[in-house]
KOLGU-4560 file (N, C-alpha, C; in nm, 3 decimals, padded with zeros to 5 digits):
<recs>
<n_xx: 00.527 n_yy: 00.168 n_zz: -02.693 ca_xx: 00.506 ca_yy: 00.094 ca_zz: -02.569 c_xx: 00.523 c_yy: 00.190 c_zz: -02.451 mol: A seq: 1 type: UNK>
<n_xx: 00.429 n_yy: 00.225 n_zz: -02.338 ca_xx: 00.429 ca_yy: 00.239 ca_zz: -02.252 c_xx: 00.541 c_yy: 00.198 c_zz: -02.161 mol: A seq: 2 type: UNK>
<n_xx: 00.591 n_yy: 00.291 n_zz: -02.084 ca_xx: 00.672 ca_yy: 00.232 ca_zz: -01.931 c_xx: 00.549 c_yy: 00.282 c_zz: -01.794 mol: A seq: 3 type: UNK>
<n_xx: 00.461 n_yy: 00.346 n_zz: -01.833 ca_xx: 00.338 ca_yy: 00.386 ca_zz: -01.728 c_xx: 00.354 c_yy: 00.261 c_zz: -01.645 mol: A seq: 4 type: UNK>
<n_xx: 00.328 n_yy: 00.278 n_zz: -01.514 ca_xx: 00.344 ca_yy: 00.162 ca_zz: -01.414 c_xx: 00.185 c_yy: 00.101 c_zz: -01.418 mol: A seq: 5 type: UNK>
<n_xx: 00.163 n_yy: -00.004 n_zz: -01.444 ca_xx: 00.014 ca_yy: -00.053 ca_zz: -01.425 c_xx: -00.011 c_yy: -00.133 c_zz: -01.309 mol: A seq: 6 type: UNK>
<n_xx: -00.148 n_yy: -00.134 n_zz: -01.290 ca_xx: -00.225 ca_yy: -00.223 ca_zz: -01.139 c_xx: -00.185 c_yy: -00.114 c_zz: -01.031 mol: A seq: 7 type: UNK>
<n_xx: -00.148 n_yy: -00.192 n_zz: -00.933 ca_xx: -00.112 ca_yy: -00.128 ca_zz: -00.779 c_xx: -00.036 c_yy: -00.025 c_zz: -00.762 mol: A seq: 8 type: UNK>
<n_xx: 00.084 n_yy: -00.044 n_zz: -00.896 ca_xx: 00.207 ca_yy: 00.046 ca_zz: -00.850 c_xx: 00.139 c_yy: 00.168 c_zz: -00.957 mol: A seq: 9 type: UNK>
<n_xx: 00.046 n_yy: 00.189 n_zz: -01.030 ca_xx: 00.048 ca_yy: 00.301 ca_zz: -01.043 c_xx: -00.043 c_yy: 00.371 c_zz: -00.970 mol: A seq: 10 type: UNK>
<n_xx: -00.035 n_yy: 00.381 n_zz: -00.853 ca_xx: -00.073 ca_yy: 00.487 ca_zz: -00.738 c_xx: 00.026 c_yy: 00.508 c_zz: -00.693 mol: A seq: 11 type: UNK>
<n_xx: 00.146 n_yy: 00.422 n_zz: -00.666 ca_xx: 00.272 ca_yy: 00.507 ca_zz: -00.589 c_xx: 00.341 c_yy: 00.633 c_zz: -00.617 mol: A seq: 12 type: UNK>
<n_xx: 00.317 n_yy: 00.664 n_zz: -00.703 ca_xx: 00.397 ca_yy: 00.833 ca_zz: -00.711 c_xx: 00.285 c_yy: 00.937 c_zz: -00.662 mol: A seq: 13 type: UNK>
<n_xx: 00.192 n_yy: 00.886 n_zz: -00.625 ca_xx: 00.063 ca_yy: 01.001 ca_zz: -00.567 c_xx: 00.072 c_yy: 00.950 c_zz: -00.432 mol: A seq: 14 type: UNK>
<n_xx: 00.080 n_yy: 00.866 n_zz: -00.366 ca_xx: 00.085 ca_yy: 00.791 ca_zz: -00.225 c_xx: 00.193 c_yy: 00.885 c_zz: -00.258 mol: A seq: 15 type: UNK>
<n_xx: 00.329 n_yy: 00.842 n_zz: -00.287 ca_xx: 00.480 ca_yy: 00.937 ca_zz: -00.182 c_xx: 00.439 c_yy: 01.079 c_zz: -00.167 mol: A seq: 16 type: UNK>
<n_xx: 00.393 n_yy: 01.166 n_zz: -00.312 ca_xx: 00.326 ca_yy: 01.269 ca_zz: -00.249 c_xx: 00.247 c_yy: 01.337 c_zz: -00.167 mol: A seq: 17 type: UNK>
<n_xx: 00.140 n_yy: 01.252 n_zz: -00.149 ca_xx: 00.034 ca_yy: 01.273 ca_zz: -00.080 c_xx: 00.095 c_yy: 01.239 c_zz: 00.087 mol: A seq: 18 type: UNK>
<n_xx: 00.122 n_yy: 01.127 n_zz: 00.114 ca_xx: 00.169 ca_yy: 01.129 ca_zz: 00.264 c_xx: 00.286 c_yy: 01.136 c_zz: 00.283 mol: A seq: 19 type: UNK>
<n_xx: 00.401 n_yy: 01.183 n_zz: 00.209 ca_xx: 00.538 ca_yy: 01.233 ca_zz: 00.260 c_xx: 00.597 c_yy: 01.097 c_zz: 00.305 mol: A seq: 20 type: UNK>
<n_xx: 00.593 n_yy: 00.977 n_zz: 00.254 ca_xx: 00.675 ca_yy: 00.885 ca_zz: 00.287 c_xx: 00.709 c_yy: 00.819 c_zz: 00.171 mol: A seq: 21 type: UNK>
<n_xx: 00.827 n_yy: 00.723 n_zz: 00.111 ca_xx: 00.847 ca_yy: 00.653 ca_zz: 00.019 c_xx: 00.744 c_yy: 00.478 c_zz: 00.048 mol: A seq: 22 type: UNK>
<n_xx: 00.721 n_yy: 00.421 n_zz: -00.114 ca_xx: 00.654 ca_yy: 00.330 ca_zz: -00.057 c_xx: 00.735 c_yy: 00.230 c_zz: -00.002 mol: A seq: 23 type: UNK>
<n_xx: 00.792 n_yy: 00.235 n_zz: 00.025 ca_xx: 00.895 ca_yy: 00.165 ca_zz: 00.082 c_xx: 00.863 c_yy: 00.158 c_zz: 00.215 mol: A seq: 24 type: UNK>
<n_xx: 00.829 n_yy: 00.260 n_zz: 00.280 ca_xx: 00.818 ca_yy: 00.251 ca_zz: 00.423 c_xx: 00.678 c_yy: 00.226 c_zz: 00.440 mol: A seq: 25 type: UNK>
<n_xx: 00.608 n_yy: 00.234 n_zz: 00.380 ca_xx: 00.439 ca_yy: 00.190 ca_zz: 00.404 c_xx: 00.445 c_yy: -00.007 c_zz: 00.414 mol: A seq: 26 type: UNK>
<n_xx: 00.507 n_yy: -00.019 n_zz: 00.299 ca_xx: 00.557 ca_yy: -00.212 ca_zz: 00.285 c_xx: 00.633 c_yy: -00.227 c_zz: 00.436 mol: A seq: 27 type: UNK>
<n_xx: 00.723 n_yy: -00.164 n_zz: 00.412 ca_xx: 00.795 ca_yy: -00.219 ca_zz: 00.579 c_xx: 00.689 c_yy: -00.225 c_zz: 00.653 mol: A seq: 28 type: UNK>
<n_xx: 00.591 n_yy: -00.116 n_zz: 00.641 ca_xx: 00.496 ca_yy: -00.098 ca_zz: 00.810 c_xx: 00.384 c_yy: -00.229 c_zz: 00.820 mol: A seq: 29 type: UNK>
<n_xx: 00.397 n_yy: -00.293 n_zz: 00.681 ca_xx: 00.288 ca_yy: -00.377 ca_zz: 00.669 c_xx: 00.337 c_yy: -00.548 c_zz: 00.687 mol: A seq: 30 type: UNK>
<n_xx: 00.456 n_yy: -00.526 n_zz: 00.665 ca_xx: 00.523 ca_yy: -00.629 ca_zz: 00.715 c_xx: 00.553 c_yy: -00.681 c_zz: 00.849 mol: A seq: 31 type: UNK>
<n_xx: 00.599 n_yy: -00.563 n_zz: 00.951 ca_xx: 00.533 ca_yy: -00.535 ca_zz: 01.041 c_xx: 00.439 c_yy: -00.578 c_zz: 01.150 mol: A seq: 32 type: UNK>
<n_xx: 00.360 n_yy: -00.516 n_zz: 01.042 ca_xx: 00.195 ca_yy: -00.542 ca_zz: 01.163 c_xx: 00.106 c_yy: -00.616 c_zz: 01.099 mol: A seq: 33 type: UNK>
<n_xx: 00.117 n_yy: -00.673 n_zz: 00.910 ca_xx: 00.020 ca_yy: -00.753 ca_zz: 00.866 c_xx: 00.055 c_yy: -00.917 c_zz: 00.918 mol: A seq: 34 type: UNK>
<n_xx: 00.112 n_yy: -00.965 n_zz: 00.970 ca_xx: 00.121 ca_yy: -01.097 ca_zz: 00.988 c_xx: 00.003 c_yy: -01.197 c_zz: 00.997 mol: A seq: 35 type: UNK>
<n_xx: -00.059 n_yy: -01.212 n_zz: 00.945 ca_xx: -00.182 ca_yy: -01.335 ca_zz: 00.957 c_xx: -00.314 c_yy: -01.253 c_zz: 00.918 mol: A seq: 36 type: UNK>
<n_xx: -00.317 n_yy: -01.110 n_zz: 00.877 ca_xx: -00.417 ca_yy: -01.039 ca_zz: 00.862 c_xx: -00.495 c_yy: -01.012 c_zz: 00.707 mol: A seq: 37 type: UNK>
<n_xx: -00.586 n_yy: -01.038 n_zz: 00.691 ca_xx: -00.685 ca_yy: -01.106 ca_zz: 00.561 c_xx: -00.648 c_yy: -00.962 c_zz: 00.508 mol: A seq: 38 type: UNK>
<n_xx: -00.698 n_yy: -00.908 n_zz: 00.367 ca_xx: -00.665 ca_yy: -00.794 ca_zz: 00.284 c_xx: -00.709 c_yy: -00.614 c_zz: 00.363 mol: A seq: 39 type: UNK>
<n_xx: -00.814 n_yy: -00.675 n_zz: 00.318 ca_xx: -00.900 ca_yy: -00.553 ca_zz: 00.397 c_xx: -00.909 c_yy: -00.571 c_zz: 00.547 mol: A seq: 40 type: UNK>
<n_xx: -00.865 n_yy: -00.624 n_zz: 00.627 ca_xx: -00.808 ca_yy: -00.592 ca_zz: 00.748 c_xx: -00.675 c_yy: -00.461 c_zz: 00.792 mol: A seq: 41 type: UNK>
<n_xx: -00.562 n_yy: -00.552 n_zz: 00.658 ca_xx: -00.496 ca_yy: -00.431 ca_zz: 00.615 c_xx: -00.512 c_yy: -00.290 c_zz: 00.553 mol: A seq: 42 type: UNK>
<n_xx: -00.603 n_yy: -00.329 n_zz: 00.504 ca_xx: -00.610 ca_yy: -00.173 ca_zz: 00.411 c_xx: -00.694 c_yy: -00.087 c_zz: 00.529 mol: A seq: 43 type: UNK>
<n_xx: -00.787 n_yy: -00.118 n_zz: 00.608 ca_xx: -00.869 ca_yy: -00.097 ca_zz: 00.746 c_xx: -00.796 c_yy: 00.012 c_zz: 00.840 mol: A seq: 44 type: UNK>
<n_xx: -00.655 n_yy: -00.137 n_zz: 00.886 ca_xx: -00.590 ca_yy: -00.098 ca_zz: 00.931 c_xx: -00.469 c_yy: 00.062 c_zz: 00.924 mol: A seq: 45 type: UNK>
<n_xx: -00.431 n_yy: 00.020 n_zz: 00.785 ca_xx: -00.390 ca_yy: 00.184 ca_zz: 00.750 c_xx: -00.466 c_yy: 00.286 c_zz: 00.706 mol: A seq: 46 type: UNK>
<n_xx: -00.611 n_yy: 00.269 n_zz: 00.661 ca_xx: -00.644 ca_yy: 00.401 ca_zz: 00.684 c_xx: -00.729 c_yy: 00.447 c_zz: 00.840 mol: A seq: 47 type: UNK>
<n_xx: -00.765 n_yy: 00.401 n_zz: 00.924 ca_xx: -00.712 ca_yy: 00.436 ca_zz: 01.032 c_xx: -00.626 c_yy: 00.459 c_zz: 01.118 mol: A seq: 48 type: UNK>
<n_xx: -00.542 n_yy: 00.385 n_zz: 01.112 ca_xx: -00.409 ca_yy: 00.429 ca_zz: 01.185 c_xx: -00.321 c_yy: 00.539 c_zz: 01.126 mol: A seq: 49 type: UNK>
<n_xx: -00.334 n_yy: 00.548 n_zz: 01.005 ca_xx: -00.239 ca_yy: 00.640 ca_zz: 00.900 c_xx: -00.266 c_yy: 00.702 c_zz: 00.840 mol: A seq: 50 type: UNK>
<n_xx: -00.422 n_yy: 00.710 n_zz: 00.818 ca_xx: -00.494 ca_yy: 00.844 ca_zz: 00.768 c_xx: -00.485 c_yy: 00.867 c_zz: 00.624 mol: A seq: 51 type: UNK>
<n_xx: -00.456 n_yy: 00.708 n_zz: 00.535 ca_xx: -00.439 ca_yy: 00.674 ca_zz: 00.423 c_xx: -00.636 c_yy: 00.643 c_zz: 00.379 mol: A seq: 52 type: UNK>
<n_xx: -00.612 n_yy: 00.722 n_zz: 00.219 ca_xx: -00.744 ca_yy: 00.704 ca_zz: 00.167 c_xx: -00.758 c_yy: 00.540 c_zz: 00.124 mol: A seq: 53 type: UNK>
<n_xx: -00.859 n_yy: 00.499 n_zz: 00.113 ca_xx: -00.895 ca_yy: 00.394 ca_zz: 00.090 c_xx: -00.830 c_yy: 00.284 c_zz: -00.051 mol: A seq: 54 type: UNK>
<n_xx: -00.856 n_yy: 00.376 n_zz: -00.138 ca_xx: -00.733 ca_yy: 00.326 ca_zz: -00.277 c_xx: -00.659 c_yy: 00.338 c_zz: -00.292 mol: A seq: 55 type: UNK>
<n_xx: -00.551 n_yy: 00.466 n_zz: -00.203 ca_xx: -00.382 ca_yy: 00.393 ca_zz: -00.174 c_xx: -00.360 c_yy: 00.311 c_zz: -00.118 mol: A seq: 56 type: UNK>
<n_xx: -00.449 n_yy: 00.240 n_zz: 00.069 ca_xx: -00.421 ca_yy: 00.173 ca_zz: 00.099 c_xx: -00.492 c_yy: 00.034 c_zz: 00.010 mol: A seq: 57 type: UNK>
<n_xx: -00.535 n_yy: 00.006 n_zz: -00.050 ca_xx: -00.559 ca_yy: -00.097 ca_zz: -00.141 c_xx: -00.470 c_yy: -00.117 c_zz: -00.194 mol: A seq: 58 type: UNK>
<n_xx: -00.448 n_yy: -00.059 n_zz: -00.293 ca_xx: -00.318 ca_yy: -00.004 ca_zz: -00.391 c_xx: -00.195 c_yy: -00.066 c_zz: -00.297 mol: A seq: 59 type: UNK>
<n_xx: -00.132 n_yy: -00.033 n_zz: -00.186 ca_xx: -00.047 ca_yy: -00.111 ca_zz: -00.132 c_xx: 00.008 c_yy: -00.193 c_zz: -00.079 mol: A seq: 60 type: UNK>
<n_xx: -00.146 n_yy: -00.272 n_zz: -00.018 ca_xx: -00.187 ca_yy: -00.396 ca_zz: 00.046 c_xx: -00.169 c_yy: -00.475 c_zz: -00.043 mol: A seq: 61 type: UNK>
<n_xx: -00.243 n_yy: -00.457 n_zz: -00.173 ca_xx: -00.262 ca_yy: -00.556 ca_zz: -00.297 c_xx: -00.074 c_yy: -00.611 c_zz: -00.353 mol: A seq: 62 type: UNK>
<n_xx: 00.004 n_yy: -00.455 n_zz: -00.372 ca_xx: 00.075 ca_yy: -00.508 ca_zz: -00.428 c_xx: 00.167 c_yy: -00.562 c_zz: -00.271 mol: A seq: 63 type: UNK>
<n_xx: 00.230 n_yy: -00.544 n_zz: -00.182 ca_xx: 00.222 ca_yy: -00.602 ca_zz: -00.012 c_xx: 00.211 c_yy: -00.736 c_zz: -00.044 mol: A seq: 64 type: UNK>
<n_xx: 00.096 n_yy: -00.778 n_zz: -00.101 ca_xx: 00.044 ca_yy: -00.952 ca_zz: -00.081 c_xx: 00.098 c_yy: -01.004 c_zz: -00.186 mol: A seq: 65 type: UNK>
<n_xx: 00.104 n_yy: -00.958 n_zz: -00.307 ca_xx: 00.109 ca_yy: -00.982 ca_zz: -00.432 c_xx: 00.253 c_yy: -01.044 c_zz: -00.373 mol: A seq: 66 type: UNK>
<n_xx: 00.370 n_yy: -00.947 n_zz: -00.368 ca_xx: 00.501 ca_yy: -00.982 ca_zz: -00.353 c_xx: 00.528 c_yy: -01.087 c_zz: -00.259 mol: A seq: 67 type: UNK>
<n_xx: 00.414 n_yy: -01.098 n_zz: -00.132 ca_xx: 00.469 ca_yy: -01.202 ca_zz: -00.013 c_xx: 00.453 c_yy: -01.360 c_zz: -00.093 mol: A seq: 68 type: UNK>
<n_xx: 00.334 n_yy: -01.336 n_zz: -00.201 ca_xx: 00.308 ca_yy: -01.516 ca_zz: -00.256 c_xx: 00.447 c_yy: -01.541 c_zz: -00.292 mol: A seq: 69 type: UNK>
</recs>
């Protein structure tokens, strides 16, 4: 049996590398500033503002929403 992280969270150990933050602080930022904002508004939103590629910010939006249901 696998412990490999599957779905969303397995991009997080390439997200902390890649932009020097834990995902921890990307969730805070989306908590934040996603309040009432549809998926891909969010994911929009951080890779412009944050210079995040398109399938981390998916990758963290998804799991972001997943946890708020």
């Amino acid at each position: 049996m696998s412990s490999q992280p599957k779905g969303p969270a397995s991009y997080f150990p390439s997200i902390e590398q890649k932009y020097g933050h834990p995902v921890g602080h990307w969730f805070a930022l989306l908590g934040e500033h996603g309040s009432g904002l549809k998926h891909m508004e969010l994911v929009n939103w951080l890779k412009s503002e944050h210079g995040l590629g398109h399938g981390h910010a998916n990758a963290l939006v998804a799991h972001h929403l997943a946890q708020a249901k």
